[in-house]
C-alpha positions as CSV (number, residue, x, y, z in Angstrom):
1,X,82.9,-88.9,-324.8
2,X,83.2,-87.3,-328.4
3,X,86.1,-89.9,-329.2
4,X,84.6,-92.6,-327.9
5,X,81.5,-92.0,-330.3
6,X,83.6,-91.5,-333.1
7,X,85.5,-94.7,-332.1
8,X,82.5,-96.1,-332.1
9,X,80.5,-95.7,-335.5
10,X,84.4,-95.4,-337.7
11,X,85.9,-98.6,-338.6
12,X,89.5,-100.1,-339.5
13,X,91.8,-97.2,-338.9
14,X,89.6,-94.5,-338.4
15,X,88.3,-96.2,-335.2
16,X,91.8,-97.4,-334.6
17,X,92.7,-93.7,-334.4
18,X,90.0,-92.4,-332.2
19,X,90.9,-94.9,-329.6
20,X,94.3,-93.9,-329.0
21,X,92.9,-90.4,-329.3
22,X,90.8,-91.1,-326.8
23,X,93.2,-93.0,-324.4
24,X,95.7,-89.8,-324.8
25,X,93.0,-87.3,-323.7
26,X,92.2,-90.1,-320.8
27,X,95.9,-89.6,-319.4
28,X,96.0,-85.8,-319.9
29,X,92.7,-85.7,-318.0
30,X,94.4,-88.5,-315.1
31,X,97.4,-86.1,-315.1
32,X,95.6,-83.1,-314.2
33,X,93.2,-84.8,-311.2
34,X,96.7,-85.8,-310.1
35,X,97.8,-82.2,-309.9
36,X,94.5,-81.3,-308.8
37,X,94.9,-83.9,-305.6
38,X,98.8,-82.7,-305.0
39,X,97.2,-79.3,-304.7
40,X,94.6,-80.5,-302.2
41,X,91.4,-79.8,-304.1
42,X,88.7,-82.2,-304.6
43,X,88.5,-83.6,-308.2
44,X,84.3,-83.3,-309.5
45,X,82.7,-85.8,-311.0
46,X,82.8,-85.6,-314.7
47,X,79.5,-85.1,-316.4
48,X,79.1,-84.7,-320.4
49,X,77.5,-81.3,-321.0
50,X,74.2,-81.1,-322.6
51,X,75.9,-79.6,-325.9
52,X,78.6,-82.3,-325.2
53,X,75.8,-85.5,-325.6
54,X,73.6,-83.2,-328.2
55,X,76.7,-84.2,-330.6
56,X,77.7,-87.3,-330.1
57,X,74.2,-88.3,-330.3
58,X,74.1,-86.3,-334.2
59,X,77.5,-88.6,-334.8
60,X,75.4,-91.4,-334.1
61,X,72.5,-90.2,-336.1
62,X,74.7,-88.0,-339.1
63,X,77.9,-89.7,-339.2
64,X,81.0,-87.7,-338.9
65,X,81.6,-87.0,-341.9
66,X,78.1,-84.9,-341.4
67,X,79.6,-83.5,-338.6
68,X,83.2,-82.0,-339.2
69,X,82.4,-78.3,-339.0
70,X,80.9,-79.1,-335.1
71,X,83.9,-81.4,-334.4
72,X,86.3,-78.4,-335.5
73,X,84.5,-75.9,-333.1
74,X,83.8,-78.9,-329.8
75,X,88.5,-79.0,-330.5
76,X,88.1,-82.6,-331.6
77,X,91.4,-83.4,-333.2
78,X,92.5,-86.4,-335.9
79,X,89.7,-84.8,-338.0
80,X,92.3,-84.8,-341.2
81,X,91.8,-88.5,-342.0
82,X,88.8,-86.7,-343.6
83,X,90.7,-85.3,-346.1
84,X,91.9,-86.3,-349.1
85,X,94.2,-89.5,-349.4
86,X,96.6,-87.5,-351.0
87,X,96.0,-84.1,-350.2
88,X,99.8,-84.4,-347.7
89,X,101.8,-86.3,-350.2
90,X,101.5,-89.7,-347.6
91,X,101.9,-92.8,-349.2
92,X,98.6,-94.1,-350.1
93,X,99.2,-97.4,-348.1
94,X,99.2,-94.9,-344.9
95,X,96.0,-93.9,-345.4
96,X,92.5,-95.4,-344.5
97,X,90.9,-97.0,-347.7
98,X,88.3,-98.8,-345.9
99,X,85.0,-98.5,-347.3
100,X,82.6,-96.9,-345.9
101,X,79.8,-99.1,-344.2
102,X,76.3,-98.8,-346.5
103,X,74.6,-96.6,-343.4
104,X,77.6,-93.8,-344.3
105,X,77.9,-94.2,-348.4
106,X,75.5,-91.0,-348.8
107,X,78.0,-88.9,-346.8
108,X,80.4,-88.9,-349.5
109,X,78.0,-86.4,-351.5
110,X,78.9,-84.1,-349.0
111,X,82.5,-84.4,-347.8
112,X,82.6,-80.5,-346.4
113,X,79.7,-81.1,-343.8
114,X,77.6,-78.7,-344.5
115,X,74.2,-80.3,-344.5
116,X,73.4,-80.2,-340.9
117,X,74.7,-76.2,-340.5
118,X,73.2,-75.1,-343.9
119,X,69.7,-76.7,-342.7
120,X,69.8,-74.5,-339.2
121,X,70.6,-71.6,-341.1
122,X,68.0,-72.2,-343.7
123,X,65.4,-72.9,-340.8
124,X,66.7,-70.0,-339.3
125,X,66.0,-67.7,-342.4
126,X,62.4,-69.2,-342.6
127,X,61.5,-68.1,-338.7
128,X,62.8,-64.5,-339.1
129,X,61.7,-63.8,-342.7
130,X,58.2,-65.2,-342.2
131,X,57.5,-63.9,-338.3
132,X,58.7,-60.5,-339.3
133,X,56.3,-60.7,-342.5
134,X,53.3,-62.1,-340.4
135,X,54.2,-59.7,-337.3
136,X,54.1,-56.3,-339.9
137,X,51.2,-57.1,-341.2
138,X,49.3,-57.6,-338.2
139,X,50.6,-54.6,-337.2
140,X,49.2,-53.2,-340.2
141,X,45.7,-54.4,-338.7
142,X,44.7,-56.7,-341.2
143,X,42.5,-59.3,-340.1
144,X,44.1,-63.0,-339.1
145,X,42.2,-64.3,-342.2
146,X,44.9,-61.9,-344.2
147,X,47.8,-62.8,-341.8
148,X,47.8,-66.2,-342.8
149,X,47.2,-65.8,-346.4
150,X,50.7,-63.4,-346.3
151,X,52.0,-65.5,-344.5
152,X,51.4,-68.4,-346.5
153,X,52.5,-66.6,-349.0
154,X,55.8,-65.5,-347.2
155,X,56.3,-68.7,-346.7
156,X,55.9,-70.3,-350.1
157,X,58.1,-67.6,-352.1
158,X,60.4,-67.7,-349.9
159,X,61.3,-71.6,-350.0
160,X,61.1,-71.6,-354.3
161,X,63.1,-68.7,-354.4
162,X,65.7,-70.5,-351.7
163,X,65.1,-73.8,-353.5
164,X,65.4,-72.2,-357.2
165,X,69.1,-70.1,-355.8
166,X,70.2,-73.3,-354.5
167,X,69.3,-75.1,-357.5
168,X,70.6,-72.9,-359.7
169,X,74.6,-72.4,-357.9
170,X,74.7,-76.0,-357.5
171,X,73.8,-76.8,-360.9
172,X,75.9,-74.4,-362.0
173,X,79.2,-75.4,-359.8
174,X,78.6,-79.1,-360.5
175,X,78.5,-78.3,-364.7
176,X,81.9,-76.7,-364.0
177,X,83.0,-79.3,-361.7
178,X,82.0,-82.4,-364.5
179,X,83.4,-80.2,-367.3
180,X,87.2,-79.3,-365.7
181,X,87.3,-83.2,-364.6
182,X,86.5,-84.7,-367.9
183,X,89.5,-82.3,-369.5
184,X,91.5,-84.1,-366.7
185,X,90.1,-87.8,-367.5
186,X,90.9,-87.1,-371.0
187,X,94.4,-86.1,-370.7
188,X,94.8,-88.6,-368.3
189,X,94.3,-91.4,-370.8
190,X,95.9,-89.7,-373.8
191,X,98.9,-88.4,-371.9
192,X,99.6,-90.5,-368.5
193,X,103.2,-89.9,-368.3
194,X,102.8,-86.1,-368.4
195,X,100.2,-86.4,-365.7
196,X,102.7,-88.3,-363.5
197,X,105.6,-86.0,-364.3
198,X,102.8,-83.0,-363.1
199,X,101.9,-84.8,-359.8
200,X,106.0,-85.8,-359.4
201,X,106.5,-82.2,-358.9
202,X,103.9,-81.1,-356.8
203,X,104.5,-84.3,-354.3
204,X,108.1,-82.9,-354.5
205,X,107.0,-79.1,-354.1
206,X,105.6,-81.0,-350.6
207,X,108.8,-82.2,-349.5
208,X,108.6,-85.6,-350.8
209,X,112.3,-86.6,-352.5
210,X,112.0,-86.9,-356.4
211,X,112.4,-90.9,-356.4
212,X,109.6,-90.8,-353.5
213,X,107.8,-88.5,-355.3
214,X,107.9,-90.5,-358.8
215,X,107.0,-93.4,-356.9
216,X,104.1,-92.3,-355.4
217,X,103.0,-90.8,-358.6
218,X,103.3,-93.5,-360.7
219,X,101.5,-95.9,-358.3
220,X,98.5,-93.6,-358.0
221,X,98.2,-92.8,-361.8
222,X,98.4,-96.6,-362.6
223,X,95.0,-96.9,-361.2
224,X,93.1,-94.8,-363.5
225,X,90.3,-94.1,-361.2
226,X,92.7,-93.0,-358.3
227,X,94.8,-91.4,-360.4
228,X,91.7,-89.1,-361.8
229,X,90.5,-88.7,-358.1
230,X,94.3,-87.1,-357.1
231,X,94.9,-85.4,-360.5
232,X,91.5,-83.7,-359.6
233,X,92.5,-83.2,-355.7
234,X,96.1,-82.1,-356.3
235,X,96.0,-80.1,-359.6
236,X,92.6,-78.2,-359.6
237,X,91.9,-78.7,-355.8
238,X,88.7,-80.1,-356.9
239,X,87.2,-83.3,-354.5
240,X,84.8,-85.5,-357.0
241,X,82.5,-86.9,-354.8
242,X,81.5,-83.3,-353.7
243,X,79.2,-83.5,-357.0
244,X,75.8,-82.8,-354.9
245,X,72.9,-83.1,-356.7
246,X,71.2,-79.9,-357.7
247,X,67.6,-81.3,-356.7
248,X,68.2,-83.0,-353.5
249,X,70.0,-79.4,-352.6
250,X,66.9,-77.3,-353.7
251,X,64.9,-79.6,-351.8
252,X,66.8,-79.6,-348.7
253,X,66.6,-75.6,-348.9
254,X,63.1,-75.7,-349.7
255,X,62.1,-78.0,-346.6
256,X,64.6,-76.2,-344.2
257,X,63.5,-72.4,-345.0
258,X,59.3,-74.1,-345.0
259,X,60.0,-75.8,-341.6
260,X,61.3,-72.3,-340.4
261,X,58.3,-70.0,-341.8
262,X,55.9,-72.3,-340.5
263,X,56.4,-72.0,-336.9
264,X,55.5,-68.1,-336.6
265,X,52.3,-69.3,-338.6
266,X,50.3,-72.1,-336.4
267,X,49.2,-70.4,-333.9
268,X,47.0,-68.6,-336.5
269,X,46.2,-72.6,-338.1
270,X,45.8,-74.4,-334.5
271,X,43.9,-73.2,-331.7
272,X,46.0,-71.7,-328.4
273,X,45.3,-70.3,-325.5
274,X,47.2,-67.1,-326.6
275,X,45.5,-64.9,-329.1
276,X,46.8,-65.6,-332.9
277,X,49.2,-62.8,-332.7
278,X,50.8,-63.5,-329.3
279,X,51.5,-67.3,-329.9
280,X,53.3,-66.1,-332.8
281,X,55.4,-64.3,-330.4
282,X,55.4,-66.6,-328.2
283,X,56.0,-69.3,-330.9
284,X,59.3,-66.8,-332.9
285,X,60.7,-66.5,-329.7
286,X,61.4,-70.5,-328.6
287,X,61.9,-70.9,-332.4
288,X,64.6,-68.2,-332.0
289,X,66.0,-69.9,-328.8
290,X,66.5,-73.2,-330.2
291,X,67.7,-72.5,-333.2
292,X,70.5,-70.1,-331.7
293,X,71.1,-72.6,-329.2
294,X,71.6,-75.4,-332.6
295,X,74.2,-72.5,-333.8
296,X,76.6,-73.1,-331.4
297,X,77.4,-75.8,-332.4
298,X,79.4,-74.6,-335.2
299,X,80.7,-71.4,-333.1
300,X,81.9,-73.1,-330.1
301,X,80.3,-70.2,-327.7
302,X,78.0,-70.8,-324.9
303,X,74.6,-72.3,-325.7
304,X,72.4,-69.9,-323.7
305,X,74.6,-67.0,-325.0
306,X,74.0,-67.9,-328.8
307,X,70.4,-68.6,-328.0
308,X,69.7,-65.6,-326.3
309,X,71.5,-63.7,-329.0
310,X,70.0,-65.0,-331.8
311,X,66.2,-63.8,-329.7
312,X,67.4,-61.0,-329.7
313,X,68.2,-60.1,-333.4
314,X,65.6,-62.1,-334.6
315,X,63.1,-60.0,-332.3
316,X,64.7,-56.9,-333.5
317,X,63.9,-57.5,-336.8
318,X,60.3,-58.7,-336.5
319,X,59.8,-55.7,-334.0
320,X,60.9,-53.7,-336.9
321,X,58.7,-55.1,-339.3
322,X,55.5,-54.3,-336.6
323,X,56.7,-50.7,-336.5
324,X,56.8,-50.8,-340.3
325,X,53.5,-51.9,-340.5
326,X,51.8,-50.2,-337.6
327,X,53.2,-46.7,-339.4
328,X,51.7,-47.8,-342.9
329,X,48.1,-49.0,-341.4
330,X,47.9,-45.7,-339.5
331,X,48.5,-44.1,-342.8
332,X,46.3,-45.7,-345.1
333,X,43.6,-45.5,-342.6
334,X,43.8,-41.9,-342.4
């Protein structure tokens, strides 16, 4: 099912590529019914597993490029045509240069697929950080008028200071990023045939014969802006569309760790049948569910294992918090 999604949304020799993919697991799967049926044993019905259509429904959504850390764990394979187009030392005319259709073009700010598992794990933080907080202090037996303002407060510190780290590292890596590429654009221009005699040896350091290797080199460097993208790739191991932007990643760590913190804090906004403090309970804990359960997706484990798991810590730590705060109340009121 995955490879026939991918084969799907890809295009040219990406989807090319997922085909046969597909048609090779097709016949591995026909070969063992076959055994299965020698061996007198009734062959199920295949169904997709809910984890199984959860991802090939993100693919459709995401993109795969989105998606690569999930695809690793689920054991899809052809995932290298990801890579660079040089990053084996194949001939560039082996390699997918199709561009990528407009729905797909903002994946290239993010070639490592991070997005979707950095937004779990920043919704994630938000649920734990802000229903332990909200949890200690009623435990402390404030009032829910002071619940919410802490946890309000919990909330909005903690997405500025998430949104002002992330800001700051990507900043940061992209300034060192634009810097050591420039030095590279510059020589590049004022020196090309050093730069190709520097990319001859490492495409011969990769088995490539030195004639192959030349060639190659000198093809690649005559385009200056493929030459710049490989020069970056091969010599500083540096990709150049991976340049995020430092706002849209503060933002995106602001919303995820805000979307997290305010699920422990409605039932104290909207009315519930529960009382204010136990549908916050009851509100952490199918937080903590689902948002285990999103986790396997990079880990490859069960879903109701990582689910049930991740309740578990995260009740640990809120139950901790209560304790915290049940101790301190008692103290200050005595």
């Amino acid at each position: 099912m995955l490879y026939r999604t991918m084969e799907a949304v890809e295009r040219g020799p990406r989807a090319e590529l997922f085909a046969r993919l597909r048609s090779a697991s097709e016949r591995q799967a026909g070969l063992w019914e076959d055994r299965l049926r020698t061996a007198g044993v009734t062959v199920p019905v295949f169904h997709p597993g809910l984890r199984v259509r959860l991802v090939a429904w993100l693919i459709r959504r995401l993109g795969p490029r989105h998606m690569l850390p999930v695809l690793a764990a689920m054991k899809v394979r052809g995932l290298s045509v990801y890579r660079s187009t040089t990053d084996s030392g194949v001939s560039s005319e082996h390699v997918d240069t199709t561009p990528l259709p407009p729905e797909e073009s903002w994946h290239h700010a993010n070639r490592g697929g991070g997005t979707l598992r950095a937004a779990v794990f920043g919704v994630n933080d938000g649920l734990v950080s802000n229903a332990s907080l909200i949890v200690g202090v009623s435990g402390a037996g404030s009032d829910p008028h002071t619940v919410v303002i802490a946890g309000l407060s919990g909330l909005l510190a903690g997405s500025l200071s998430m949104a002002t780290g992330e800001y700051i590292s990507v900043r940061t890596q992209r300034e060192l990023l634009e810097h050591q590429i420039g030095l590279e654009r510059h020589e590049l221009a004022t020196m090309p045939d050093e730069e190709v005699d520097e990319l001859t040896m490492i495409y011969e350091a990769k088995g490539l014969s030195p004639e192959a290797a030349h060639a190659l080199a000198s093809h690649l460097i005559a385009d200056p802006e493929r030459g710049l993208d490989t020069l970056a790739r091969e010599e500083l191991g540096l990709d150049p569309h991976s340049l995020v932007s430092p706002l849209g990643a503060a933002l995106a760590s602001f919303a995820s760790f805000a979307a997290g913190a305010t699920i422990p804090l409605l039932p104290f906004l909207l009315p519930t049948p529960f009382s204010p403090f136990a549908g916050t309970i009851v509100a952490m804990e199918i937080g903590l569910l689902i948002v285990g359960g999103l986790m396997s997706l990079f880990t490859g484990r069960g879903v109701a294992w990582s689910a049930i798991r991740m309740a578990m810590l995260g009740s640990a730590a809120a139950g901790a918090t209560f304790l915290i705060g049940r101790l301190l109340g008692v103290a200050v009121a005595g």
